[in-house]
gemmi code that builds the backbone of each chain (N, CA, C; Angstrom):
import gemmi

chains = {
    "A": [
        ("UNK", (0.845, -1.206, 0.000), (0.000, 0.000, 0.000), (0.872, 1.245, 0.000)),
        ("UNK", (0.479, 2.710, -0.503), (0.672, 3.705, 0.079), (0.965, 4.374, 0.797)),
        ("UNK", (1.549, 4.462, 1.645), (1.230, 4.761, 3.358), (1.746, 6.261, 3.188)),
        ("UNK", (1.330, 7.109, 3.676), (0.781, 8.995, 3.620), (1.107, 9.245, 5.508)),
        ("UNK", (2.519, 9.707, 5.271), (2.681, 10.232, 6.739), (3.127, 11.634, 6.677)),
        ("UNK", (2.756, 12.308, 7.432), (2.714, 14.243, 7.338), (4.139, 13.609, 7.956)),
        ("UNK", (4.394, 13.248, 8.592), (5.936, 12.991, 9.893), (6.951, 13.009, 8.134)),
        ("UNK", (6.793, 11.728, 8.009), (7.612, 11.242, 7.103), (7.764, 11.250, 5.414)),
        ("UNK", (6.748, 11.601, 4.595), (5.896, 11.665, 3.708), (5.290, 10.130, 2.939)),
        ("UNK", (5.480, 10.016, 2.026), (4.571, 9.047, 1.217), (6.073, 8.009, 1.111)),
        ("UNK", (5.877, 6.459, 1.536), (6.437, 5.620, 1.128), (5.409, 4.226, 0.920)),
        ("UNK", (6.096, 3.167, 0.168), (5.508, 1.606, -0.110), (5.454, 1.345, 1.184)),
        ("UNK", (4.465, 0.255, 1.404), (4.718, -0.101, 2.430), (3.920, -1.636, 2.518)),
        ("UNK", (4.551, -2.189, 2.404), (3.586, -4.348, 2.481), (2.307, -4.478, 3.194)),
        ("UNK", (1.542, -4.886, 2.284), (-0.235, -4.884, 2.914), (0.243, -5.670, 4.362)),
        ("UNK", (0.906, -6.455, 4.601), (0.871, -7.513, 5.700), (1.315, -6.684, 6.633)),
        ("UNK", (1.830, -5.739, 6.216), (2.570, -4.871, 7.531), (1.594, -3.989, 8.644)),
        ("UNK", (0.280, -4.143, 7.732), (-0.711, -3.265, 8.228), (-1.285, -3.656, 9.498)),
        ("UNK", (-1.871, -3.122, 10.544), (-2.264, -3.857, 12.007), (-3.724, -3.200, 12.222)),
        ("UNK", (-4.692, -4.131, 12.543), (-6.034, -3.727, 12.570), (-6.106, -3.572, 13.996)),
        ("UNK", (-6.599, -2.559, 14.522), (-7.753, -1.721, 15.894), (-9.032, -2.254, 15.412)),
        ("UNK", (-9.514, -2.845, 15.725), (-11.284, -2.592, 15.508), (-12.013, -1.849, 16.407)),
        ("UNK", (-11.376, -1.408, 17.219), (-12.054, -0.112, 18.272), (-11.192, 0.976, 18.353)),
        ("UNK", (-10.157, 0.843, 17.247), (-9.359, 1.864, 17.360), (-8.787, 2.180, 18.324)),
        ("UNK", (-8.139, 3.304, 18.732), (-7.281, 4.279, 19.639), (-8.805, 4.494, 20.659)),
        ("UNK", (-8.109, 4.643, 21.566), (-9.377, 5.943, 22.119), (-9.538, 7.393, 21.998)),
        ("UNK", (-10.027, 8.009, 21.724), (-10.127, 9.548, 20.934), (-9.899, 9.036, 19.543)),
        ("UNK", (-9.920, 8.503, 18.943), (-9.447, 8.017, 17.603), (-10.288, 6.977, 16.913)),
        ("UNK", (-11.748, 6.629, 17.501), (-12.568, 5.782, 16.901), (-12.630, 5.452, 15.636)),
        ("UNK", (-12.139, 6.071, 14.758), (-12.641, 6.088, 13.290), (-11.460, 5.224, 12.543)),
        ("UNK", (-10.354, 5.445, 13.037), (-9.143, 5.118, 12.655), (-8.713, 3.518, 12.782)),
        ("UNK", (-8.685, 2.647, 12.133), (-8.881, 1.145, 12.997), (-7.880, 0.893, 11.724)),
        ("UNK", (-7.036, 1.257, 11.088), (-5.950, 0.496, 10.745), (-4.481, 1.102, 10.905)),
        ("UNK", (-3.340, 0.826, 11.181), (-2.129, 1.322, 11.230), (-1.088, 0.513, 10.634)),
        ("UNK", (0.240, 1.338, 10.753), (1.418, 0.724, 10.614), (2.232, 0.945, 11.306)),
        ("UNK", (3.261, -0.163, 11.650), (4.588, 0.184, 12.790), (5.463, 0.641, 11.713)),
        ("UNK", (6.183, 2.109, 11.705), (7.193, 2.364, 10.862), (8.731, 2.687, 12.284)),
        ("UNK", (9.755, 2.302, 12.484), (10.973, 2.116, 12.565), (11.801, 3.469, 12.230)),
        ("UNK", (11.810, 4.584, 12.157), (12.887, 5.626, 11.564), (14.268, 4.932, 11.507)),
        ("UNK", (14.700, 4.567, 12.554), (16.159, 4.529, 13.401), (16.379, 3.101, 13.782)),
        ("UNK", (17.003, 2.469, 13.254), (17.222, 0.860, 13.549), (17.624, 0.209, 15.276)),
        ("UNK", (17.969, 1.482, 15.548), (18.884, 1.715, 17.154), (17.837, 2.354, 17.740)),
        ("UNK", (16.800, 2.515, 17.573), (16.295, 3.107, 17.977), (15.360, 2.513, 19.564)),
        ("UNK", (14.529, 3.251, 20.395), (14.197, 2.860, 21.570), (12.418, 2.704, 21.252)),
        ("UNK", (12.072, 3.934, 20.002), (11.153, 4.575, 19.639), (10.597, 3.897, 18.266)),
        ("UNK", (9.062, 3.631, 18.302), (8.598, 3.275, 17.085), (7.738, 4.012, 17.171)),
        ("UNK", (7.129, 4.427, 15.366), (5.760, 5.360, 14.877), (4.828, 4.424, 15.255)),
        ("UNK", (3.512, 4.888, 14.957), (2.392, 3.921, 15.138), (1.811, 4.594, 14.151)),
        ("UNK", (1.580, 4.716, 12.715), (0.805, 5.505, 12.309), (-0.284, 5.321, 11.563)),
        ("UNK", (-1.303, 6.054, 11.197), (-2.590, 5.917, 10.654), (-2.224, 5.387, 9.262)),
        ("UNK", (-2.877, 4.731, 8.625), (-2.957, 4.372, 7.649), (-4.143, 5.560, 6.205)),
        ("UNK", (-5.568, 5.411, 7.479), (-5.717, 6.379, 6.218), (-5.988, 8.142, 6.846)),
        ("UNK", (-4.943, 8.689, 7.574), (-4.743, 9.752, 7.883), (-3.353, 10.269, 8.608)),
        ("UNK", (-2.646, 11.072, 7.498), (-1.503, 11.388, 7.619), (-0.863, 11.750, 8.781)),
        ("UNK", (-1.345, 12.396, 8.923), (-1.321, 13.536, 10.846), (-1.321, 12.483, 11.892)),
        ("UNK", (-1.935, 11.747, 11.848), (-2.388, 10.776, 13.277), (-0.978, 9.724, 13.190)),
        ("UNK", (-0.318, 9.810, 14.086), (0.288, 8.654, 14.431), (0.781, 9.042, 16.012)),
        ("UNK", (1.499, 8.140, 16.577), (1.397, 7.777, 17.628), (3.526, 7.233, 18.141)),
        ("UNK", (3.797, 8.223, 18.893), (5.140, 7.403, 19.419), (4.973, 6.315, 20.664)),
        ("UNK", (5.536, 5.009, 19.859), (5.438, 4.091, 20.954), (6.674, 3.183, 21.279)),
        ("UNK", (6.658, 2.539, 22.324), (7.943, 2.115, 23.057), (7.714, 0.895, 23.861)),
        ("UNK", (8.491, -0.037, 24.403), (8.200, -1.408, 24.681), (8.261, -0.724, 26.415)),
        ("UNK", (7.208, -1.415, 26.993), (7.307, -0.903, 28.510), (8.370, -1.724, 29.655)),
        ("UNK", (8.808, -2.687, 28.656), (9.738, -3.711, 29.744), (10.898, -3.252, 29.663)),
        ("UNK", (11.069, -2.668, 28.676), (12.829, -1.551, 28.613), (12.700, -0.320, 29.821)),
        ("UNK", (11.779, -0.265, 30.308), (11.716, 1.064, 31.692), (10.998, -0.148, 32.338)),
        ("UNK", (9.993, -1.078, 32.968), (9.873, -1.168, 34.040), (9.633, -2.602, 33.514)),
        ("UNK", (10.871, -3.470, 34.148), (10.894, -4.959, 33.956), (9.641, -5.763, 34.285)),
        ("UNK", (9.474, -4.965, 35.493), (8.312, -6.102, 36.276), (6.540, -5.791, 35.634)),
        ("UNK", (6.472, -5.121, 34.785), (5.232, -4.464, 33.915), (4.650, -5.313, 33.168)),
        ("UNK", (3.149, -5.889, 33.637), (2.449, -7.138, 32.941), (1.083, -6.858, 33.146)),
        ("UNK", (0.660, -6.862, 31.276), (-0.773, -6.554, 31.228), (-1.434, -7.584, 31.582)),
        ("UNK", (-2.560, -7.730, 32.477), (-3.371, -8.952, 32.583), (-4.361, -8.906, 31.831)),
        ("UNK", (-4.303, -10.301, 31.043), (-5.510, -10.273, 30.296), (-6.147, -12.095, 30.656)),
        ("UNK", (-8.134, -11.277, 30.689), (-8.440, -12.371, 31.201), (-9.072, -13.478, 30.194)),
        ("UNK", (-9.389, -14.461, 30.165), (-10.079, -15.405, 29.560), (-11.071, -14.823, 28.324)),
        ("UNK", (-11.771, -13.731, 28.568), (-12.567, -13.233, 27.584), (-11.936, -12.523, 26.436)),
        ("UNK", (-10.912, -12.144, 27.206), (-9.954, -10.728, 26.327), (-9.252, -11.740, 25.887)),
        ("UNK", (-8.395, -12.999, 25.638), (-7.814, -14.189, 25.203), (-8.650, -14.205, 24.175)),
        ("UNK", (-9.708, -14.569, 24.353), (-10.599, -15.156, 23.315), (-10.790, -14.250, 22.192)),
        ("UNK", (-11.104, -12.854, 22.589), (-11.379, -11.731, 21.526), (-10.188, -11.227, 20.671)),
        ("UNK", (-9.068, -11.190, 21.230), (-7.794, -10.904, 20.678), (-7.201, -12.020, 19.893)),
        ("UNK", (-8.100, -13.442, 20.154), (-7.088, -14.361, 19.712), (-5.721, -15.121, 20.164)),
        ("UNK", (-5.552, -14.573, 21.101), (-4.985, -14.900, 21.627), (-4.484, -16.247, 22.625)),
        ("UNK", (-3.568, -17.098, 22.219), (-3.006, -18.497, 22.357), (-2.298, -18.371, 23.271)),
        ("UNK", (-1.180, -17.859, 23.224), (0.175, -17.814, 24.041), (1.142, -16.529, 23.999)),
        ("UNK", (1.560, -16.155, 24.893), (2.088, -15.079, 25.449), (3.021, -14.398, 24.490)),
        ("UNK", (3.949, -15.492, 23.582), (4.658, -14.876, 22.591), (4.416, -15.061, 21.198)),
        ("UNK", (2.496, -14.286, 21.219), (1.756, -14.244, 20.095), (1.879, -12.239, 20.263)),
        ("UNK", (1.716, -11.952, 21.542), (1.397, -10.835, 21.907), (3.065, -9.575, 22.425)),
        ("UNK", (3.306, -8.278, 21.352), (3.353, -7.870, 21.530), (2.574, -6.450, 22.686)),
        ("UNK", (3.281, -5.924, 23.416), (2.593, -4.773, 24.303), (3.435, -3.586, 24.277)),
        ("UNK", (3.105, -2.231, 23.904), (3.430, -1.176, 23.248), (2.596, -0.287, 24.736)),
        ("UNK", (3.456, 0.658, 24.356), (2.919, 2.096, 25.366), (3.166, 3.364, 24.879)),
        ("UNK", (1.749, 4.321, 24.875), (2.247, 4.959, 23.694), (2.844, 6.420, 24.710)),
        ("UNK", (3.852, 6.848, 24.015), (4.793, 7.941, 24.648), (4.371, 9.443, 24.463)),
        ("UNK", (4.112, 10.103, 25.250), (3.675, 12.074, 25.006), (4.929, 12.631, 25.348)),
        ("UNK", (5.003, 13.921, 24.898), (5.920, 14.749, 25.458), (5.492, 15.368, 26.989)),
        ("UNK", (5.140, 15.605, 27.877), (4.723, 16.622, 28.917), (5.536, 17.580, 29.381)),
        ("UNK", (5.302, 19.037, 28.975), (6.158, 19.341, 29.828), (8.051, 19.113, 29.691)),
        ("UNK", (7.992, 18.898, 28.710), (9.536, 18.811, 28.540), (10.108, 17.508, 28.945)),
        ("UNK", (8.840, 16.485, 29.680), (9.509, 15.310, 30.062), (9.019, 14.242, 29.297)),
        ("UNK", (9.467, 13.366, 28.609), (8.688, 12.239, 27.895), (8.370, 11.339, 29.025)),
        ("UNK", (6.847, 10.495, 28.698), (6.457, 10.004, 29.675), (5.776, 9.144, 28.909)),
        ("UNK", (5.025, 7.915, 29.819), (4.359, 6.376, 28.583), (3.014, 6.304, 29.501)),
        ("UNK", (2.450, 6.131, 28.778), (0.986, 5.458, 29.435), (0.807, 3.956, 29.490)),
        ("UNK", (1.182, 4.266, 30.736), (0.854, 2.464, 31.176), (-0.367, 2.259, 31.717)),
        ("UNK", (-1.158, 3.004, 31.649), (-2.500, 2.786, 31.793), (-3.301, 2.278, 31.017)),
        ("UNK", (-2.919, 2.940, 29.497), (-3.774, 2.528, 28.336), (-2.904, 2.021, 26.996)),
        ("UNK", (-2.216, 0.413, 27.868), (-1.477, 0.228, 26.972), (-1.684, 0.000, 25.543)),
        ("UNK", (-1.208, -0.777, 24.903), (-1.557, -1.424, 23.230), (-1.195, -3.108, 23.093)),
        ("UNK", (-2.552, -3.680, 23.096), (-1.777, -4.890, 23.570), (-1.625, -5.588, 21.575)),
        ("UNK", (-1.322, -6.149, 20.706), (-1.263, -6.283, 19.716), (-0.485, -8.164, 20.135)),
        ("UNK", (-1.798, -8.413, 18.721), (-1.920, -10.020, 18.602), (-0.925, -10.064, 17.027)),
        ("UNK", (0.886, -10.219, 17.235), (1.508, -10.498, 16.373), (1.387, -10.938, 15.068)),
        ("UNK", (0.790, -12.516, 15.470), (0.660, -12.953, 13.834), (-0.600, -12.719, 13.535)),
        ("UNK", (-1.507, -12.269, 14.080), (-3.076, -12.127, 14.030), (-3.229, -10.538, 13.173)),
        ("UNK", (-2.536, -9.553, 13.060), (-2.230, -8.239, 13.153), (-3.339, -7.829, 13.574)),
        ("UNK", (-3.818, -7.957, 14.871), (-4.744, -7.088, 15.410), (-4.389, -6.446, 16.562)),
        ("UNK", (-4.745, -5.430, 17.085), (-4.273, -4.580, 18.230), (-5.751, -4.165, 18.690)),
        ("UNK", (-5.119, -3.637, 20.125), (-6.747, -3.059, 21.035), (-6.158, -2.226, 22.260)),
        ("UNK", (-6.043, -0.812, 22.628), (-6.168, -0.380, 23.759), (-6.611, -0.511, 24.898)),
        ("UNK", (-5.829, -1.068, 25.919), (-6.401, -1.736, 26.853), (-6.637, -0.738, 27.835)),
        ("UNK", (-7.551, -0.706, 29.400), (-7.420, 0.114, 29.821), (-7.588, -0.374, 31.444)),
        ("UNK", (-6.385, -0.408, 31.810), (-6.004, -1.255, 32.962), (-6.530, -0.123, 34.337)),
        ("UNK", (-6.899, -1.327, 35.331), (-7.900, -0.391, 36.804), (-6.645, -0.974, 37.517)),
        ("UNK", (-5.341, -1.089, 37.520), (-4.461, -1.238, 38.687), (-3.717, 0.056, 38.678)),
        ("UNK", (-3.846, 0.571, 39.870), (-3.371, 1.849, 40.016), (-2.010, 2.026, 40.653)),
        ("UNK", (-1.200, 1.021, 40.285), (0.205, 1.735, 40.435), (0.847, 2.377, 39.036)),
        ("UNK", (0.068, 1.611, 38.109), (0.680, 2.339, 36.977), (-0.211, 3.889, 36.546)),
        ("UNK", (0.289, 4.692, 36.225), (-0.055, 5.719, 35.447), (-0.340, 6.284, 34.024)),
        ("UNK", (-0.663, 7.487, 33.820), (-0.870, 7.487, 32.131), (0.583, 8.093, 31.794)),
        ("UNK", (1.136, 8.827, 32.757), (2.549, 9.668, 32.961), (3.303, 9.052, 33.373)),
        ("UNK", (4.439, 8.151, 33.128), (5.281, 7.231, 33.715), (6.172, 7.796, 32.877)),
        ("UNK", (7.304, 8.516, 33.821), (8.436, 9.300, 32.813), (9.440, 8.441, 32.620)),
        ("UNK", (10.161, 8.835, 31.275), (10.884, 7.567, 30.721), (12.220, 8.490, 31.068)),
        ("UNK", (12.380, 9.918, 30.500), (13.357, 10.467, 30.529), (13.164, 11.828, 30.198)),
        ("UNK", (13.877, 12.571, 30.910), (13.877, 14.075, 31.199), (14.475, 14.626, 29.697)),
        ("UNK", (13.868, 15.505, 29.438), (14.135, 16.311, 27.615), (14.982, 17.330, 28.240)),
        ("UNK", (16.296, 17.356, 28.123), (17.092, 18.795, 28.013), (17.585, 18.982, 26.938)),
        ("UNK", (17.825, 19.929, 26.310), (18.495, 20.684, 25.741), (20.060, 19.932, 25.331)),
        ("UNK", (20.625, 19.593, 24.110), (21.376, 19.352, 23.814), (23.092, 20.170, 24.227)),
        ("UNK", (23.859, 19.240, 25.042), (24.944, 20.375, 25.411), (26.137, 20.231, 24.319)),
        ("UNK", (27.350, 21.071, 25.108), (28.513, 20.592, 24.269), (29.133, 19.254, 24.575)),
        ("UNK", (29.774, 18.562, 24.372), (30.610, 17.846, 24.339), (31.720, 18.023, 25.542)),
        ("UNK", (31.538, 17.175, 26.913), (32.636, 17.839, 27.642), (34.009, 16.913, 28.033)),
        ("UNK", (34.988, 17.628, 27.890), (36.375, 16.682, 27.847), (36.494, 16.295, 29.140)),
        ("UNK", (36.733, 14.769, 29.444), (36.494, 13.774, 30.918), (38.248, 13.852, 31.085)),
    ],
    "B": [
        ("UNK", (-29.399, 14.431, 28.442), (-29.689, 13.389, 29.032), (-30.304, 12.725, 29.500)),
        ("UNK", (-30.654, 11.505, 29.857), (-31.795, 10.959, 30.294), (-31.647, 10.339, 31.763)),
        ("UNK", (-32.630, 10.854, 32.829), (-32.786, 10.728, 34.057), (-33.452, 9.614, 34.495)),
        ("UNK", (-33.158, 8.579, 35.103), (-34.200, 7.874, 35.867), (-34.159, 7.872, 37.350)),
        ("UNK", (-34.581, 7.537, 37.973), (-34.679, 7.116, 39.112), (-35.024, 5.866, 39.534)),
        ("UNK", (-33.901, 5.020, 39.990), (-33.901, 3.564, 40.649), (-33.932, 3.583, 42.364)),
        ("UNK", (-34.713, 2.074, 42.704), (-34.291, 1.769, 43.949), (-33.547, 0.675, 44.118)),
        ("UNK", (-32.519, 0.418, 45.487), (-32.014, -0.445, 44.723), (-32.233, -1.856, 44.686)),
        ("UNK", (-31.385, -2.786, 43.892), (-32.209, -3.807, 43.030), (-32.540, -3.462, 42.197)),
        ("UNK", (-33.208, -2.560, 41.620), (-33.750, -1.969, 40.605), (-32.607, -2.015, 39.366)),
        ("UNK", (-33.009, -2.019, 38.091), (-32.321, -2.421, 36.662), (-32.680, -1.109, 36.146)),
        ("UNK", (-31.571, -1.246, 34.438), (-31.958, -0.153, 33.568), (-31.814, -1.010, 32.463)),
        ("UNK", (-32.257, -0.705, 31.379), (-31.669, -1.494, 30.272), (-31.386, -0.387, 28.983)),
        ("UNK", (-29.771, -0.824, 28.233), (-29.633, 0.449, 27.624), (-29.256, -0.512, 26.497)),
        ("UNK", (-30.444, -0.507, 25.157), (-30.243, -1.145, 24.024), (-30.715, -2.854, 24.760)),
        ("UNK", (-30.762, -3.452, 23.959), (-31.098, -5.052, 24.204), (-30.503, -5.896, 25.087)),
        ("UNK", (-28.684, -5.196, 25.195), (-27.698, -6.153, 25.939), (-27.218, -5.626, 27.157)),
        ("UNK", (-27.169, -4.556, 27.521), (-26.691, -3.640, 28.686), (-27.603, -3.570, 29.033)),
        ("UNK", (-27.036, -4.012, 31.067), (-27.924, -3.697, 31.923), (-27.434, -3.157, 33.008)),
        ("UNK", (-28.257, -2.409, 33.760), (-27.214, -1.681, 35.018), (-27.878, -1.668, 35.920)),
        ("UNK", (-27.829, -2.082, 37.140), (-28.661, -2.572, 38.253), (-27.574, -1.671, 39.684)),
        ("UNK", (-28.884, -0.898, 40.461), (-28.484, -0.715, 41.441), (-27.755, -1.725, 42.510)),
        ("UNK", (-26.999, -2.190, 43.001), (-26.331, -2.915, 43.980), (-26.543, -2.899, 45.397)),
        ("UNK", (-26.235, -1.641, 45.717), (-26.285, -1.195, 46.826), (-26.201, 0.494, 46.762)),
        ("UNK", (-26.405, 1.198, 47.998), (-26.600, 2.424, 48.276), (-25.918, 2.794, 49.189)),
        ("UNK", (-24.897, 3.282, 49.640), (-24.196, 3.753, 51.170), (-24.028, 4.550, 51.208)),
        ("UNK", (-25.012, 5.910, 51.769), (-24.516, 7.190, 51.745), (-24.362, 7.992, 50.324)),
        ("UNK", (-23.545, 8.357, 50.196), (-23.261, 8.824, 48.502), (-22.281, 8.229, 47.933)),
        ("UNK", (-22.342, 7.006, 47.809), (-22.008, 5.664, 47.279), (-22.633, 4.908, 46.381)),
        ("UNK", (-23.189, 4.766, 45.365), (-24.100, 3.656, 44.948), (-22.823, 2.753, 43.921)),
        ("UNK", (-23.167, 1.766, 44.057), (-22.269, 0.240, 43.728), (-23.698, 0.024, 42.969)),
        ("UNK", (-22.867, -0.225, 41.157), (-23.438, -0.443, 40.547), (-23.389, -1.331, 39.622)),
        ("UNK", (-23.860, -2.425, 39.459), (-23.792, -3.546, 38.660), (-24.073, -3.358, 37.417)),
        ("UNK", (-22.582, -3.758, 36.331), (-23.391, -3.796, 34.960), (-23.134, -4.993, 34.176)),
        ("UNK", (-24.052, -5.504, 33.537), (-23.757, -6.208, 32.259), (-24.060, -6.343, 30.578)),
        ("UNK", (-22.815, -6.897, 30.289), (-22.682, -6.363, 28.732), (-22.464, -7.266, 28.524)),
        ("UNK", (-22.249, -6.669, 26.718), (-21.603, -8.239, 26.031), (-20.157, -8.185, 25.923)),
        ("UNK", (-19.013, -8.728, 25.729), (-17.749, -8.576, 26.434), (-17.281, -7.833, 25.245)),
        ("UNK", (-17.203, -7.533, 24.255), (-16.999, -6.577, 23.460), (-17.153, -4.881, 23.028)),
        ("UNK", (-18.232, -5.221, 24.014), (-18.433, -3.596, 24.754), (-17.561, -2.998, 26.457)),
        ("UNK", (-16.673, -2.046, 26.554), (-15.840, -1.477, 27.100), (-16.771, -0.905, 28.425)),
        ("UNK", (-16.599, -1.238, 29.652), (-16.987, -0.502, 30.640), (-16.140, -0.082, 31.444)),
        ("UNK", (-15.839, 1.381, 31.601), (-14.920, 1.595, 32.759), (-15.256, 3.224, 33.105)),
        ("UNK", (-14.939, 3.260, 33.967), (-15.526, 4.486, 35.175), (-14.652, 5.551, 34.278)),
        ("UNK", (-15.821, 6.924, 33.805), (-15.540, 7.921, 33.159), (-13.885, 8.447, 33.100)),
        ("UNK", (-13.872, 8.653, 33.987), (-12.322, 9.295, 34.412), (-11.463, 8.738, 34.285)),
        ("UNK", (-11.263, 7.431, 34.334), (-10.149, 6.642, 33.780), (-10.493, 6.893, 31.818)),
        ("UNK", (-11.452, 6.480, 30.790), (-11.640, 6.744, 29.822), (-11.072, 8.336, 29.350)),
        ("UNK", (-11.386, 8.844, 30.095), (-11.319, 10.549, 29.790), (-9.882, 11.012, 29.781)),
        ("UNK", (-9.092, 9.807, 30.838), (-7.600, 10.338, 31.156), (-6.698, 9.802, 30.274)),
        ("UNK", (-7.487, 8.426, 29.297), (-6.386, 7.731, 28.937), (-6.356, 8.932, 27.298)),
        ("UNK", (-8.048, 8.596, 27.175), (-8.161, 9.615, 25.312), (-7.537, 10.569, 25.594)),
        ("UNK", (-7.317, 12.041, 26.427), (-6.753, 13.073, 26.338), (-5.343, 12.940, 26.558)),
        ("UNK", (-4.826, 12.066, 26.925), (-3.193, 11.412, 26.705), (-3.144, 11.077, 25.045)),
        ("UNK", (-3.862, 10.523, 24.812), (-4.027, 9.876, 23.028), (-3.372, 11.490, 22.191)),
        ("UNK", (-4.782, 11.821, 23.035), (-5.078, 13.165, 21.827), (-3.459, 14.099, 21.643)),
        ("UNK", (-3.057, 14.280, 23.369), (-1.999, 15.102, 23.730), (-0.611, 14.113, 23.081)),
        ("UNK", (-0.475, 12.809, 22.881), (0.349, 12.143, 22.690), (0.335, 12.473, 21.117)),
        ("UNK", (-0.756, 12.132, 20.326), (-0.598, 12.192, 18.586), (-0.527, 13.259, 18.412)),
        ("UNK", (0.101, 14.420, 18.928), (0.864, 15.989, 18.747), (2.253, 15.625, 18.878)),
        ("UNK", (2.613, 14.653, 19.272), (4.143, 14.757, 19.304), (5.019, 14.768, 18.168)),
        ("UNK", (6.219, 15.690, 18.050), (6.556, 15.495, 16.699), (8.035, 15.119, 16.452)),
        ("UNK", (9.238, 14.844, 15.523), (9.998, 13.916, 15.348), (11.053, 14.939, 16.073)),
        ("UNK", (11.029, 16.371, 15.497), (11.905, 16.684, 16.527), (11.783, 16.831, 18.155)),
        ("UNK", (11.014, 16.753, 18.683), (10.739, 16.140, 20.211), (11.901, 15.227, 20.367)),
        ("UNK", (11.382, 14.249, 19.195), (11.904, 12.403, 19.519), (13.061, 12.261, 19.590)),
        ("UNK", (13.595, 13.318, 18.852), (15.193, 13.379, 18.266), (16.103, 13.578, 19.644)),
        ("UNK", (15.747, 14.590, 20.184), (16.206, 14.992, 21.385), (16.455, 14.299, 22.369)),
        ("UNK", (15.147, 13.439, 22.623), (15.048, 12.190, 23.645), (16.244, 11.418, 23.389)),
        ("UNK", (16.474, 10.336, 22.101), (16.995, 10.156, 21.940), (18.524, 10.402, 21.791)),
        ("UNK", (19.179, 11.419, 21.640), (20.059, 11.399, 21.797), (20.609, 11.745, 23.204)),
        ("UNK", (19.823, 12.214, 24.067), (19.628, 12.154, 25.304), (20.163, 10.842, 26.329)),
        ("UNK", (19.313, 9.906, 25.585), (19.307, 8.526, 25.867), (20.794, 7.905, 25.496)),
        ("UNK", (21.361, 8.312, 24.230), (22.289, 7.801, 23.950), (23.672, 8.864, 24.959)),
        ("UNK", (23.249, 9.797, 25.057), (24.579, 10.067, 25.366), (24.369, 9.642, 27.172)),
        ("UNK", (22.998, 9.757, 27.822), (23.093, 8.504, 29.110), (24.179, 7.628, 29.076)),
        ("UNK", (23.401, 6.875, 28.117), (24.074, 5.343, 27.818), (25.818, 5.242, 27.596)),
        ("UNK", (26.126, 6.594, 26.781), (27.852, 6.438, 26.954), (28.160, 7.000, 28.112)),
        ("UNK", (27.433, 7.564, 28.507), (28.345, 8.193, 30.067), (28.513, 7.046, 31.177)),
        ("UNK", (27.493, 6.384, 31.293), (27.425, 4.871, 31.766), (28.630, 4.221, 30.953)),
        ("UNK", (28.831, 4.508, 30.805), (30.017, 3.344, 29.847), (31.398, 3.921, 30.598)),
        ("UNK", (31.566, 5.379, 30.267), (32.625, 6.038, 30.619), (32.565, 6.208, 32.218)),
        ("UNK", (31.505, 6.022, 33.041), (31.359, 5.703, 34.431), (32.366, 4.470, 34.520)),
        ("UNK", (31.787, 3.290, 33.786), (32.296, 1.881, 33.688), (34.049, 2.062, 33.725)),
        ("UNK", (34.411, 2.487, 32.991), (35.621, 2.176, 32.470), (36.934, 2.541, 33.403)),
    ],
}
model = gemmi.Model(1)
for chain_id, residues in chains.items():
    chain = gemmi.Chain(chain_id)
    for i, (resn, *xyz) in enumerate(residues, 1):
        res = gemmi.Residue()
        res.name, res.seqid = resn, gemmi.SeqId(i, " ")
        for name, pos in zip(("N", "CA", "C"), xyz):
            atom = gemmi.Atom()
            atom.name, atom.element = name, gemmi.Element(name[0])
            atom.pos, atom.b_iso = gemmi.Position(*pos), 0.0
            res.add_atom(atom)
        chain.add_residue(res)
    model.add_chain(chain)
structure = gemmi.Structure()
structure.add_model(model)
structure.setup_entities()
């Protein structure tokens, strides 16, 4: 397909690569297909972006690289609806804001995504140690280079 | 909006499959029972409200933000190194 990103502009991109929401984002109902695009191979950071709207995408990040012990529970019903078999069917994504100068992940409303299934669903977890603001890392200002 | 007034025990029914039944009453408390079909999303306003306006505030972010982070991150990561050494 096409894929139309205001971020990045217009590149190919493999129908298979595409990942279905059927409830979409939240604030984002309408939107129920995406793609994971990669900028940076090294990177910490993946796009999430709309498929058929340029503007909309989404920075997201694996939540076990900041907090090891971080596990979405999903129950018997949510198994069944996602498709879901076994644990390493399922990627889990958290999507990242700027706040305030500090980047931060919502582990509240993670992204739980059924790998070979390409389906994804916003989950929206009632355990309250996690937050929607879980700072990953403080944004300063780029310095010089200082001799050690 | 639409108002009713329950006692409790008392049901509502919203569409064919949702139902919401008073539970109990304690004070200015009411515990409220609902059922759906599991494909429909129930969760207490404010959690919904906090996660979409993160969405909304999150799909504003833009690459130069990201850029920054990142190299942020990386130059962490060598100073840790040069800690190491």
């Amino acid at each position: 397909m096409l894929l139309t990103s205001s971020r990045f502009g217009s590149m190919k991109v493999d129908d298979q690569r595409a990942i279905q929401f059927p409830k979409g984002i939240l604030g984002f109902p309408r939107h129920k297909q995406y793609v994971l695009l990669q900028p940076n191979e090294d990177s910490y950071f993946y796009w999430l972006q709309a498929t058929d709207r340029p503007e909309l995408a989404f920075v997201v990040t694996d939540p076990s690289l900041y907090v090891s012990s971080y596990r979405v529970p999903l129950n018997a019903e949510q198994r069944i609806e996602f498709g879901i078999e076994a644990t390493d069917q399922v990627q889990v994504f958290v999507i990242v804001n700027n706040y305030d100068n500090v980047f931060t992940a919502n582990f509240q409303g993670p992204l739980v995504i059924n790998v070979h299934r390409r389906i994804g669903h916003q989950l929206v977890l009632t355990d309250r140690r996690f937050t929607t603001r879980v700072p990953l890392v403080e944004l300063e200002e780029p310095v010089e280079a200082v001799a050690v | 909006m639409l108002v009713l007034s329950r006692l409790r025990d008392e049901t509502i029914m919203i569409g064919d499959e949702i139902e919401i039944t008073v539970v109990d009453i304690r004070g200015e408390k009411v515990r409220l029972g609902i059922s759906a079909p599991r494909q429909i999303q129930v969760h207490r306003k404010e959690v919904f409200d906090s996660i979409r306006r993160e969405n909304t505030s999150a799909s504003e972010v833009e690459i130069e933000e990201l850029k920054i982070v990142e190299q942020n991150l990386r130059r962490r990561h060598s100073r840790t190194r040069l800690q190491r050494s």
